[in-house]
N, C-alpha and C positions, 0 to 999 in steps of 0.2 A: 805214175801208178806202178804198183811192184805188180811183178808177172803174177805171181798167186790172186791177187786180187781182178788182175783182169780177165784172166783164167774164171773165178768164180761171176763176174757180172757179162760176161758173154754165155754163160749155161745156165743163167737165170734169167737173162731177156730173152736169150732162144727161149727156153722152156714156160716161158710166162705167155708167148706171143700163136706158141707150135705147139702139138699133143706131139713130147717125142716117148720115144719108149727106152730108149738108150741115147745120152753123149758124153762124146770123150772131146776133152780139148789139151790138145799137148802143144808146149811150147819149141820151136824151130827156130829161132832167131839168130843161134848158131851159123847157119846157112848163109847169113847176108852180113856175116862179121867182115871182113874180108870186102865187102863193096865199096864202091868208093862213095856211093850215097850213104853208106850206113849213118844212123841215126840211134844210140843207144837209150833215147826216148821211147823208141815205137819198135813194137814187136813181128814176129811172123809165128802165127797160130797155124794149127790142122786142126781143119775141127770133124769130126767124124758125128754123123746123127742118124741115130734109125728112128726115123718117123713114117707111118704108114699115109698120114698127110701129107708131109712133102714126098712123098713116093709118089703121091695119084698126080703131082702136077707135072708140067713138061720142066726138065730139066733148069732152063735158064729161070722159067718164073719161079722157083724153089729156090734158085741160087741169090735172085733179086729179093725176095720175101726176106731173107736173112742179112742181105745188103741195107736194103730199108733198117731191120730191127738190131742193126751195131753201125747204124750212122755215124753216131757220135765217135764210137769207139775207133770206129774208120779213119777219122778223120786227126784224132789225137793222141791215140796208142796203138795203131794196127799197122804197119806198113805191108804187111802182106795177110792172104789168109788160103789157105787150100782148105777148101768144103769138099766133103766125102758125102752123100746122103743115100741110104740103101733102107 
């Protein structure tokens, strides 16, 4: 999968599954060039979401809730992700 695209169906399963009011998803893969695992298959996302839903939950259950909803994505394009949620 090319970055734009999975850029685009990680802010469409968020946003289908969460009431967000704003996200940003930027690409960081840059970061883990240089590892010795690196995998130029799988990416490393920031995703940044202001949702006043995942605001009311406790931090980790907001962070699993989105773990859940890019399972897939997790497991076949994601090798990292940093969640911002304000």
């Amino acid at each position: 999968m090319k970055i734009n695209n999975l850029i685009e169906t990680v802010k469409k399963k968020i946003c289908n599954k969460i009431e967000c009011e704003r996200i940003y998803v930027e690409d960081k893969t840059f970061l883990h060039k240089k590892h010795k695992n690196f995998d130029s298959k799988k990416f490393h996302l920031k995703v940044k979401i202001k949702s006043l839903e995942l605001k009311s939950k406790k931090k980790i259950e907001a962070n699993r809730l989105i773990f859940d909803i890019l399972e897939q994505e997790m497991k076949d394009y994601i090798h990292s992700i940093q969640l911002f949620i304000n």
